[in-house]
Each structure stands twice: as structure tokens, then as C-alpha cells.
C-alpha positions, 0 to 999 in steps of 0.5 A, a space after each residue: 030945422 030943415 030936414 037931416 039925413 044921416 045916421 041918428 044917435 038918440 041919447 038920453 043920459 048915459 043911455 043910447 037908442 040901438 035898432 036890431 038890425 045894420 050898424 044898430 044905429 037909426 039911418 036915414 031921414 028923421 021924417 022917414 024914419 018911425 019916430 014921433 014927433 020929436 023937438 028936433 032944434 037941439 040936433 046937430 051934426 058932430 061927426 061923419 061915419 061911411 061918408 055920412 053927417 051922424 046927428 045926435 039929439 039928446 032926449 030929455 027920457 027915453 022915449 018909445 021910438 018904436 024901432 029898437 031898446 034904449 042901452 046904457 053905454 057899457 052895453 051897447 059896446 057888446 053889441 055895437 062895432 068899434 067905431 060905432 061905439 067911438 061915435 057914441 062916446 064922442 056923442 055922449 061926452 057932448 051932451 056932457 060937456 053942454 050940460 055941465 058947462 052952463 055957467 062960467 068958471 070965472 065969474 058965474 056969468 052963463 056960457 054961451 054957445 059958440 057957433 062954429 066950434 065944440 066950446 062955450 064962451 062967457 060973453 062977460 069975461 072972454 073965459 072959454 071952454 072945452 070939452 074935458 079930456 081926463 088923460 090916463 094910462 093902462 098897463 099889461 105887466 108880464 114875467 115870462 109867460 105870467 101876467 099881473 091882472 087885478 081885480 078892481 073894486 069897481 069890478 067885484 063880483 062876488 061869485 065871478 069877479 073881472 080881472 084886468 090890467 093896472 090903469 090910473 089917471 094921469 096927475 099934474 105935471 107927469 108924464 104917462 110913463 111917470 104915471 105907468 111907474 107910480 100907479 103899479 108901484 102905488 096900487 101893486 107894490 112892484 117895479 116894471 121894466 122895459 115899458 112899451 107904448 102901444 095904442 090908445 082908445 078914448 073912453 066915455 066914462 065919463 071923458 077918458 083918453 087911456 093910452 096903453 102900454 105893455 111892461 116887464 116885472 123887474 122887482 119888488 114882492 105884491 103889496 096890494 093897495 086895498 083902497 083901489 084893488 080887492 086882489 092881484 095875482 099872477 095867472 097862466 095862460 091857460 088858467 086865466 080868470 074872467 076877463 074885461 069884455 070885448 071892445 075893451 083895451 084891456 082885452 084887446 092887450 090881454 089877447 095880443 099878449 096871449 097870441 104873442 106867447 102862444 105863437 113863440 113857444 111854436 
């Protein structure tokens, strides 16, 4: 491979490679950057950041580089700034997508490569692939100046465990509103109101797409679904629990609700 310059994201798994110093991400030329040899014919191209290609090449093990540590996803987003973070995920969702693609979902045949989009095609049957999406919904449901948090099984912790908003997987043939309605209805017992699109955040773990929304209480007494939650309570805002971390969209819903009731009781 003829040399590349750029921004270099150095994945392995579910782990990245971060550097202590700029946007925590290797920059500049692979032959000057203090790297070993590495097999670079897997490298490519798959995105531009400040008016640079970013590469990203998939390591077998996470090698000693000699110029940072090696992250897991999840908490690199402390460190990194948002759009960085977005570039990582879409990084690591391709390697996820070339690994769980080799072979053909028709008839077995191996996927090949096509060369000038993100896909795989089985040059047997003509199917052709592409990276999976898996759409969800996140909503922050409020009753006057009360939130509805939950603690999900996915975030125990015995001596301080993480609340945050209702979220769910979109199923077949609904909507994301419909999903909205029958996620709280199914994990909290509750009916809502007055839903309100706000933005959305794609989310490597592993391909998500989460579209976030703000509701009102309508109706209905807590009947927690213990499968999915340990617990669900209303909280103040001065007495909130532990919160999703920063770069979430569940924490940046949770300080908007609370800077927009803060600043109408002014």
C-alpha cells in the first residue's frame, strides 16, 4: 500500500488505540508515525475529519504501538470529543460488519467485497449486503418537575447503581412512536403524552441508531418489568441519582430537561 496520511484509528475487537495528547487519535503519515512494522493491506479509507481521510486498520491483538493504551469503546467516550467518538463507532461497526459478513445469507456462498461501496455481494446468487442498522428509541418522560429514571440490569451496581431514560428496539412494522408508546407501557406500566422528537446519535453497541424523544406522564400507576429494569422511581431535580456518563444521549436529555426547568422556575 502506497503511503497514507491521515488520521489513523487502530482497532482490535471492541478496543481502540487513543494517544494522551490532540484529538487522542494517531495523525499523520504511518512511515512517520512510531509505529512497527505493521501489515497495512487491510487499511482503508472510510471517512474525513478537519479536511482529512481517517484510516482504519483492524489488528489482529492489541499490539504495543509505543505512543498510547488501548480503550474499550465505552471508555474511550470520556476521553474523546463527540465526533471523534462518532468516527470510532463507525470504524468499529465496519470491522463488524467485514467479520460477520463472510458468507452468503442465501445460499452459503462466500461474500465478496465490492469495491466502491461499504457492502458484500455473493457473486453465486447476486444477494448483496450491508452494514446492519438496528433502529431504537430513547425517551425522558417528566410529571411536572419529576423525572421517570430506571435502572436497567445492564447497569446494576450494587453500591451505586446508573439510572437513566426508557430506551427499546424498534420491532417489525412499527413506527418509533409506536415503539415510544409500547416500551414505557411494557417495561414501566405508564402511559405518556405530548411526545416530542429531539435529535438522534448513532451508537456502537453494537450498530444502534437511537432516536430520542421527550414525553409527558398521562396515566397509569409504576408496574416495573423486572426482566428489563431492577427499579424505576420519580426523582427531583435536586436529588437525582447516578447518571449515564457524559457523551451519552441519555445525559445530554437529562441536562437539557434540567436546564429547561431550572430556567422557567427563574
Amino acid at each position: 500500500m502506497d503511503k497514507q496520511f491521515g488520521w489513523w484509528f487502530f482497532t482490535c475487537e471492541r478496543q481502540i488505540l487513543v494517544i494522551p495528547h490532540g484529538e487522542h487519535i494517531p495523525y499523520g503519515d504511518l512511515d512517520d508515525l512510531p509505529v512497527p512494522s505493521l501489515d497495512t493491506s487491510k487499511a482503508e479509507r472510510f471517512a474525513h475529519y478537519k479536511g482529512e481521510a481517517c484510516i482504519r486498520l483492524e489488528l489482529a491483538e492489541p499490539l504495543d504501538l509505543g505512543m498510547g493504551e488501548w480503550m474499550d469503546l465505552r471508555s474511550s467516550m470520556a476521553l474523546l470529543s463527540p465526533s471523534v467518538f462518532d468516527l470510532v463507532g463507525k470504524a468499529q461497526q465496519f470491522a463488524l460488519f467485514l467479520k460477520t459478513h463472510r458468507f452468503c445469507g442465501c445460499c452459503g456462498e462466500s461474500l465478496q467485497r465490492v469495491d466502491w461501496e461499504l457492502a458484500m455481494q455473493c457473486e453465486h446468487c447476486g444477494f448483496r449486503a450491508y452494514p446492519r442498522i438496528s433502529p431504537s428509541i430513547i425517551v425522558l418522560i417528566s410529571d411536572g418537575k419529576r423525572l421517570l429514571l430506571a435502572n436497567h440490569r445492564r447497569h446494576q451496581q450494587k453500591d451505586w447503581p446508573i439510572y437513566t431514560a426508557i430506551a427499546g428496539f424498534v420491532e417489525a412494522g412499527e413506527t418509533l412512536e409506536q415503539t415510544v408508546h409500547r416500551e414505557v407501557r411494557e417495561e414501566t406500566g405508564v402511559k405518556i403524552k405530548n411526545l416530542r422528537y429531539w435529535k438522534s446519535q448513532p451508537w456502537a453497541f453494537p450498530h444502534s441508531l437511537m432516536a430520542a424523544y421527550f414525553a409527558e406522564y398521562d396515566s397509569g400507576e409504576l408496574n416495573i418489568d423486572r426482566r428489563e429494569l431492577c427499579d424505576v422511581q420519580w426523582f427531583e431535580p435536586d436529588k437525582l441519582p447516578n447518571l449515564p456518563p457524559h457523551g451519552t444521549i441519555a445525559r445530554e436529555m437529562i441536562e437539557h430537561w434540567l436546564h429547561q426547568t431550572c430556567s422557567s422556575q427563574h
